[in-house]
C-alpha positions as CSV (number, residue, x, y, z in Angstrom):
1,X,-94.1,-166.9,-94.9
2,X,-94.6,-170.6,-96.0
3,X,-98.5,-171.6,-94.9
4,X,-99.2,-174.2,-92.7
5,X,-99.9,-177.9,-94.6
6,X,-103.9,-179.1,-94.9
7,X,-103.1,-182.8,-94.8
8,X,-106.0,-185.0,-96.7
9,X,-106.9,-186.8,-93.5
10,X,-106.3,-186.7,-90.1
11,X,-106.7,-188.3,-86.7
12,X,-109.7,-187.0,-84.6
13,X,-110.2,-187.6,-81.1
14,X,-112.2,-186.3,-78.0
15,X,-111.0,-183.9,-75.4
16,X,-108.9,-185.2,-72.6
17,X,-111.2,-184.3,-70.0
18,X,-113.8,-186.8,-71.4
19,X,-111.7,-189.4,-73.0
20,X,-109.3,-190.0,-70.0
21,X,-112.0,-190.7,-67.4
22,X,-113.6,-193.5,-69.3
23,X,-110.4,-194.6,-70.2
24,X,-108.8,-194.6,-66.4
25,X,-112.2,-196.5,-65.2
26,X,-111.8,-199.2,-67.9
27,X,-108.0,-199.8,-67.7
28,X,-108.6,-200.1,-63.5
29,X,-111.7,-202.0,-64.0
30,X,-110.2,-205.3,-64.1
31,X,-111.9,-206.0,-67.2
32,X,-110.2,-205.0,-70.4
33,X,-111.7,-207.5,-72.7
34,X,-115.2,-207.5,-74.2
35,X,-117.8,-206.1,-71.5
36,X,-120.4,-204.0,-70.6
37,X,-118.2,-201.0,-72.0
38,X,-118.4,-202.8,-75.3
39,X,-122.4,-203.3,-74.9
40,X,-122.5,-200.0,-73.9
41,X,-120.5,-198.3,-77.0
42,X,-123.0,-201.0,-79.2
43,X,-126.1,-199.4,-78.0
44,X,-125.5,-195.7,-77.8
45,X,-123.4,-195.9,-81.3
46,X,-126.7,-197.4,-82.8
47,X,-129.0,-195.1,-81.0
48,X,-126.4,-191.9,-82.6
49,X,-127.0,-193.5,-85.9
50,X,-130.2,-194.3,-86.0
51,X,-129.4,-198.5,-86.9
52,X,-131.7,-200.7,-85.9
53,X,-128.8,-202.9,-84.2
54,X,-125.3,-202.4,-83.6
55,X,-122.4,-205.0,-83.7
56,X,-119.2,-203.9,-82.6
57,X,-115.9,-205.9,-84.4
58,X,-112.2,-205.0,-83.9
59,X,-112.0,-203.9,-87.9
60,X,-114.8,-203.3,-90.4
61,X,-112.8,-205.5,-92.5
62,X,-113.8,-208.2,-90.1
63,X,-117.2,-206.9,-89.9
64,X,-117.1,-207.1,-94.1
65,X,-116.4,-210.8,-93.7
66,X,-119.2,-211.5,-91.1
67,X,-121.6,-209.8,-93.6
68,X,-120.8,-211.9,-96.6
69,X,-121.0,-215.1,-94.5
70,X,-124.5,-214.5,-93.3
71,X,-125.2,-212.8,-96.3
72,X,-124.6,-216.7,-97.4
73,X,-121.4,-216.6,-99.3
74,X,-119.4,-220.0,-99.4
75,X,-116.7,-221.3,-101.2
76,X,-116.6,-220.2,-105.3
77,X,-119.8,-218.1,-104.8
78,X,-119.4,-215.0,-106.9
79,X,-119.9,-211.2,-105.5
80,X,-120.4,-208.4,-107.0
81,X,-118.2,-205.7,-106.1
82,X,-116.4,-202.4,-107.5
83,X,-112.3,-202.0,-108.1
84,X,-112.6,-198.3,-106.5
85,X,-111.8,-198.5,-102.8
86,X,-109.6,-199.6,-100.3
87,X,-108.8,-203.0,-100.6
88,X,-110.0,-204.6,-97.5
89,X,-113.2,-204.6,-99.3
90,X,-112.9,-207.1,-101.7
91,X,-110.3,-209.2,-99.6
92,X,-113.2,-209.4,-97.3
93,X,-114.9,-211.5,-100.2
94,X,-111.3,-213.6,-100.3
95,X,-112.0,-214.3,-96.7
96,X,-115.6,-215.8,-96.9
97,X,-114.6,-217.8,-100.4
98,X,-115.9,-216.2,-102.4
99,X,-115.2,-215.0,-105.6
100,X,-114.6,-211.6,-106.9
101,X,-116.8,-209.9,-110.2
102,X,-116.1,-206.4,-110.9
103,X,-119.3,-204.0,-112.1
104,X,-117.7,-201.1,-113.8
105,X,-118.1,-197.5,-112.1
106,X,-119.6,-194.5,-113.0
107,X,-117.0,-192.4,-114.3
108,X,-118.9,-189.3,-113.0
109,X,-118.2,-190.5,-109.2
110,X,-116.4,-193.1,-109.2
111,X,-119.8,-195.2,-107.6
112,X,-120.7,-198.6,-109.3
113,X,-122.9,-198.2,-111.8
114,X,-126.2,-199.9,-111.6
115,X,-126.4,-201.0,-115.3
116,X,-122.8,-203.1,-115.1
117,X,-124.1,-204.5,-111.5
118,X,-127.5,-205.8,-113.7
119,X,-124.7,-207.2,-116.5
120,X,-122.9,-209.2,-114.2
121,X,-125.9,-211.6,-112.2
122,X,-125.4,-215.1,-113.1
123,X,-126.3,-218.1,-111.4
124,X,-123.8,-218.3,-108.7
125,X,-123.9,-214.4,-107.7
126,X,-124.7,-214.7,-103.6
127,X,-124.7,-211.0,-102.9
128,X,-123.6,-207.5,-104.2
129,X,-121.2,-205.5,-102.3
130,X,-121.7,-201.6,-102.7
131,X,-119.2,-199.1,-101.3
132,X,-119.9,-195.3,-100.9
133,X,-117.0,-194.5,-101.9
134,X,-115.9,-191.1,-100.5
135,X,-118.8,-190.6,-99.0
136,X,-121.2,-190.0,-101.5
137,X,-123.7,-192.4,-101.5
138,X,-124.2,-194.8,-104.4
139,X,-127.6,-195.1,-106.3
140,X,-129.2,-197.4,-103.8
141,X,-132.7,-197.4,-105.3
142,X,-131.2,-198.6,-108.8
143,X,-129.2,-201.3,-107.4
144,X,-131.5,-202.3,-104.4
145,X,-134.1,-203.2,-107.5
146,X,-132.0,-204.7,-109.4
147,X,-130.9,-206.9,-106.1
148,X,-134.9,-207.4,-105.2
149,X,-135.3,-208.8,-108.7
150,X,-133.0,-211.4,-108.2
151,X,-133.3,-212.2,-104.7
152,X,-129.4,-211.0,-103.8
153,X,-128.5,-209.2,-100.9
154,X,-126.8,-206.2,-100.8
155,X,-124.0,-205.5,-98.4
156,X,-123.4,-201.3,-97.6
157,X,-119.6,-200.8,-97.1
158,X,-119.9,-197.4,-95.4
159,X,-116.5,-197.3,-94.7
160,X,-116.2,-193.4,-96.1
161,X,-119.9,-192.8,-95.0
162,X,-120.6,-192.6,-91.9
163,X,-122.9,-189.7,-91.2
164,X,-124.7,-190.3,-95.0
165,X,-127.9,-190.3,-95.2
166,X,-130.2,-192.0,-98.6
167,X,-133.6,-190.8,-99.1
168,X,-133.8,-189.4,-95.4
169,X,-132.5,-192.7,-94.3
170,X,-129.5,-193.4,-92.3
171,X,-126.7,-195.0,-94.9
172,X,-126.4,-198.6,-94.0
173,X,-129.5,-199.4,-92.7
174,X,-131.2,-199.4,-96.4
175,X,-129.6,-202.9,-97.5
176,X,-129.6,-206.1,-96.0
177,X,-126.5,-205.2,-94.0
178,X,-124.1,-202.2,-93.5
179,X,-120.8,-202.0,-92.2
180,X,-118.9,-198.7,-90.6
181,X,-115.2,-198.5,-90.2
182,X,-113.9,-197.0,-87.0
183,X,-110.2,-196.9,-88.2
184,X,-107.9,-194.1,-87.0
185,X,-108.5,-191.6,-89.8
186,X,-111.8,-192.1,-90.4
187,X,-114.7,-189.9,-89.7
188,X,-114.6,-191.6,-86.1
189,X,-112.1,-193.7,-84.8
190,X,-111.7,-196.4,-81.7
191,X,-107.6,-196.8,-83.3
192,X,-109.4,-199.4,-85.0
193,X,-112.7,-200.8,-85.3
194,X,-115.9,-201.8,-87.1
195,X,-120.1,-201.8,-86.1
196,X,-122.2,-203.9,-88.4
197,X,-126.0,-203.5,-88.4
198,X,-128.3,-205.3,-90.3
199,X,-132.0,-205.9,-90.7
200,X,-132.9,-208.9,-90.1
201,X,-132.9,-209.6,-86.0
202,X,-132.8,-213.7,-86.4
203,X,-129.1,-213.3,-87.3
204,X,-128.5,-211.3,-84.1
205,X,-126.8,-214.9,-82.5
206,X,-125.0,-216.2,-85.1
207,X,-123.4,-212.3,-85.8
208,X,-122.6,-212.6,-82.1
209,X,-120.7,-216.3,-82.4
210,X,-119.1,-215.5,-85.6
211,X,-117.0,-212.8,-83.6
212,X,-116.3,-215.1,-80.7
213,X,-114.9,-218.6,-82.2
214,X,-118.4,-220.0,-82.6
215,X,-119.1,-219.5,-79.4
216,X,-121.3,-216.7,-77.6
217,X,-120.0,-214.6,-74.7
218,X,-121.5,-214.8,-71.0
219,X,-122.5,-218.7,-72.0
220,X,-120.9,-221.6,-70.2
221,X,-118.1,-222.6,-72.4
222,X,-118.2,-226.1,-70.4
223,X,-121.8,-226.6,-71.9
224,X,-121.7,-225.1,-75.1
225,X,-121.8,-226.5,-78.8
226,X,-119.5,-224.6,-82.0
227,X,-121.3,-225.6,-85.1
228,X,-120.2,-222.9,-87.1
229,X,-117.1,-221.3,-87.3
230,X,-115.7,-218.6,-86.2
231,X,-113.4,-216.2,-85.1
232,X,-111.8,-213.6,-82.8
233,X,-113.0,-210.3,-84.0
234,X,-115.1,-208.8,-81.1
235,X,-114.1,-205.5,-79.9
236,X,-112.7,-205.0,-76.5
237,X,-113.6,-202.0,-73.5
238,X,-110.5,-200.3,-73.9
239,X,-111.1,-199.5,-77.5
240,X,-114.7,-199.3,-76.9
241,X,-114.6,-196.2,-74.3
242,X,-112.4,-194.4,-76.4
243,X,-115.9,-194.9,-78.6
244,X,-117.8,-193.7,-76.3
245,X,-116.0,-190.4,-76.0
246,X,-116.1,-190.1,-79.1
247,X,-119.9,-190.2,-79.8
248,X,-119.5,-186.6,-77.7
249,X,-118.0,-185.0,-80.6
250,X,-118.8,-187.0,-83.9
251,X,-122.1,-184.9,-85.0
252,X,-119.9,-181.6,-85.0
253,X,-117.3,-183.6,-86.7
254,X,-119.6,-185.0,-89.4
255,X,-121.3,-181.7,-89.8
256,X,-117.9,-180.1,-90.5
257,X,-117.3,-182.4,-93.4
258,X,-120.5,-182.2,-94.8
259,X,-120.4,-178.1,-94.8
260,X,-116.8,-178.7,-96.5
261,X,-118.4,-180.3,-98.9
262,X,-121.5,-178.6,-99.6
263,X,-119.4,-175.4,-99.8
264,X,-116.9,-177.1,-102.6
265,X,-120.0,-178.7,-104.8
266,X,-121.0,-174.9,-105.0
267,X,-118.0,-173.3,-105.1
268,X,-115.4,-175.7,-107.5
269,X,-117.4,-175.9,-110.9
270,X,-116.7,-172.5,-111.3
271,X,-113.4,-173.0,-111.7
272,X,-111.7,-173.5,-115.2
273,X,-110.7,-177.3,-115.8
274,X,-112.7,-178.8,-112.7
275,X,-115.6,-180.7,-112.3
276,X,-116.4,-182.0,-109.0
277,X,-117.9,-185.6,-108.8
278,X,-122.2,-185.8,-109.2
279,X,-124.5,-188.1,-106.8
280,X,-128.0,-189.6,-107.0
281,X,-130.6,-186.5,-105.3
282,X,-131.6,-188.8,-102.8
283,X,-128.2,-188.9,-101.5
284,X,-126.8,-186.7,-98.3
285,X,-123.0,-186.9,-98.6
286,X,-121.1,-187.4,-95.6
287,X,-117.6,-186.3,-97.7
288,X,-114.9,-188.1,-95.6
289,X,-112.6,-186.1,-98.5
290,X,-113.6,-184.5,-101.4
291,X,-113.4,-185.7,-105.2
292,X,-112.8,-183.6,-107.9
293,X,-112.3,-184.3,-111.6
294,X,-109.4,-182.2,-114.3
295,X,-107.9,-184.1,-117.5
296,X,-104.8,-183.2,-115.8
297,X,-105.2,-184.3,-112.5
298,X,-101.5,-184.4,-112.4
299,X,-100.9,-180.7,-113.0
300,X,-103.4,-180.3,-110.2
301,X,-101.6,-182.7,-108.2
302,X,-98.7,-180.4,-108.7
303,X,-100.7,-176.8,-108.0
304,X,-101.8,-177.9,-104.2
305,X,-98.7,-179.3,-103.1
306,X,-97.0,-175.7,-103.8
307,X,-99.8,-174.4,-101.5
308,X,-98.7,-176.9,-98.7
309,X,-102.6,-178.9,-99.8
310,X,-102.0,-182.6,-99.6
311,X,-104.2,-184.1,-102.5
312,X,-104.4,-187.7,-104.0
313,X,-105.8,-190.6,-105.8
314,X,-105.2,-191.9,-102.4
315,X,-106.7,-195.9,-103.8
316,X,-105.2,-198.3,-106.1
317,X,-108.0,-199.9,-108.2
318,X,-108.3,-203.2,-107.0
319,X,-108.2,-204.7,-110.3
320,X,-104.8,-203.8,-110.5
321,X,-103.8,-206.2,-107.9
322,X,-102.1,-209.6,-108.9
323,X,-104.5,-211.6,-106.1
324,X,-107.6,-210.4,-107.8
325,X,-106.1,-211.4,-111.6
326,X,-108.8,-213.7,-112.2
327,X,-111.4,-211.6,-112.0
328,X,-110.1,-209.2,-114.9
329,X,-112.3,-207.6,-117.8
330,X,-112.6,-204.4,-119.1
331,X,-113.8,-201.7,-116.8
332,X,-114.1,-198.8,-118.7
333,X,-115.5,-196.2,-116.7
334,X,-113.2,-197.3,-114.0
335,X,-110.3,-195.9,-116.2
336,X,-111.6,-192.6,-117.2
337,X,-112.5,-192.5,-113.6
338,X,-109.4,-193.0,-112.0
339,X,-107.4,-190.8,-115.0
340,X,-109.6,-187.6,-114.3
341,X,-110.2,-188.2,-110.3
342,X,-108.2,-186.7,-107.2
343,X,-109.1,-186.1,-103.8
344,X,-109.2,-182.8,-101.7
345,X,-109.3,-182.5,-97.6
346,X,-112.7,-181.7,-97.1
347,X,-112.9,-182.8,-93.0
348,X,-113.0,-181.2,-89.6
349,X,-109.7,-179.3,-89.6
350,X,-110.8,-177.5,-92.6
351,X,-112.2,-174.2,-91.4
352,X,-113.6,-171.3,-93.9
353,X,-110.2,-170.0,-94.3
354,X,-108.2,-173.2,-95.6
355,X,-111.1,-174.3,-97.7
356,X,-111.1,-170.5,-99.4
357,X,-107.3,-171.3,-99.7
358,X,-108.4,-174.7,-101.6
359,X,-110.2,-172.9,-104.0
360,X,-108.1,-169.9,-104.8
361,X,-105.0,-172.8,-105.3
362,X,-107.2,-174.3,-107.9
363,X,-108.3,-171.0,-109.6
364,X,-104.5,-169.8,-109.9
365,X,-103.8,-173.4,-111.4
């Protein structure tokens, strides 16, 4: 009897009986765009979260880019930022003008290492741009002194993170700004979506303007001035109440994954041929999937998908992409990284049974 597939991610989404009410009332309402059902989402997300403030965006990619402008990035600044993610991330830096400088990641997690962060300040560096990748925190006391030291703002991308916690703190809220992605297979998705919260509440205006072409919402747009620009990247109420029911199920969902991967950072390094990736102490994973490390990932690769276990690098290292060719250099512990790495479901739909299924794959490989 061929066993049923465990796909690497998948879509979750609330029951009918509480998404389609909010949904009905919205799409009825007469008001689809940005409303109180957006306000709404904004608050109780933050609240859920713990973040001092909530800004809701249609994208977290857009919600990168308003970041790194109020982070103070213009045309030819430089950011520091890391090859191993998805790359929205750095073309988020692309978007604001600025320039790209790869730090070099720990080849242990894949995370950017604080030491080649340090190695690449100059002059012209206008913020660093740190991504948890997987979910596994990065070592934020390390980088967020070498940032202090220097005067640089750190941007969270907690794209993979949502959940994480740093030194009992809420993951995002320990920089100068932290972005969440709400994209469909994401710990929690809106189809698509972003929140940004950051600390400082004197940007709370110009966040809201940058989202609206310059412009805030609810203000006379016969009497109003744009002296900055901006865009259209707010979030609307249809997307917004599917956020809402969401928030009804996301602390179950996020404590699923986090079991997952608990269970697997106890259970894998047993196993002949695997390490699993290592993290700072102060970090709480929030393991939107699960990285492991062989010298040949490959044969791996090949072992789960006999057992019907979709696995993957899943990311291209940035630095492999033509548009980012200027910023190239040597990146080390990127490419043992990326050789040794591969990724494992580790979410919601994994129960005790297909994550003993996991395991026994990877001790018959």
């Amino acid at each position: 009897m061929t066993e049923p597939a465990i796909p690497l991610v998948r879509v979750a989404m609330a029951p009918e009986e509480v998404l389609w009410p909010l949904l009905r009332e919205v799409l009825y309402s007469g008001q689809i765009g940005e409303g109180a059902t957006v306000a709404e989402f904004e608050s109780r997300f933050a609240d859920n979260f713990k973040l001092p403030r909530a800004f809701s965006f249609h994208s977290g990619t857009a919600a990168l880019h308003c970041a790194l402008v109020l982070a103070g990035v213009r045309h030819g600044d430089e950011v520091i930022s890391t090859p191993m993610t998805a790359e929205p991330t750095n073309l988020a830096i692309l978007h604001a003008g600025g320039r790209v400088v790869w730090a070099d990641v720990d080849p242990c997690s894949g995370n950017m290492d604080p030491e080649s962060i340090a190695a690449r300040i100059t002059p012209r560096t206008r913020a660093i741009l740190v991504v948890h990748y997987g979910g596994l925190p990065v070592r934020l006391a390390e980088i967020q002194a070498i940032a202090a030291r220097h005067g640089i703002p750190v941007i969270e991308d907690c794209a993979h993170a949502l959940g994480a916690r740093y030194n009992g703190q809420a993951i995002g809220t320990l920089a100068e700004f932290g972005m969440y992605s709400l994209q469909a297979i994401k710990h929690m998705t809106t189809v698509d979506g972003g929140m940004l919260t950051m600390r400082d509440s004197d940007l709370v205006t110009r966040t809201k303007t940058f989202r609206w072409f310059g412009m805030e919402r609810g203000v006379d747009r016969s009497k109003v001035d744009i002296t900055e620009v901006g865009y259209k990247y707010h979030m609307n109420n249809v997307t917004a109440a599917i956020g809402l029911a969401q928030l009804t199920i996301i602390d179950d969902l996020i404590g699923r994954h986090k079991a997952n991967g608990r269970w697997f950072d106890t259970t894998l390094p047993a196993i002949a041929g695997i390490e699993v990736a290592r993290f700072d102490p102060a970090a709480d994973p929030s393991y939107w999937f699960y990285t492991l490390l062989s010298d040949d990932s490959a044969a791996v690769l090949a072992r789960l998908a006999e057992r019907g276990i979709s696995a993957s690098k899943l990311h291209r290292p940035n630095n492999q992409h033509s548009i980012f060719a200027d910023a190239a250099r040597e990146l080390p512990g990127l490419d043992a990284f990326y050789r040794r790495m591969l990724h494992i479901p580790c979410g919601w739909w994994v129960g005790d049974l297909e994550r003993e299924r996991i395991a026994d794959a990877l001790r018959a490989g």
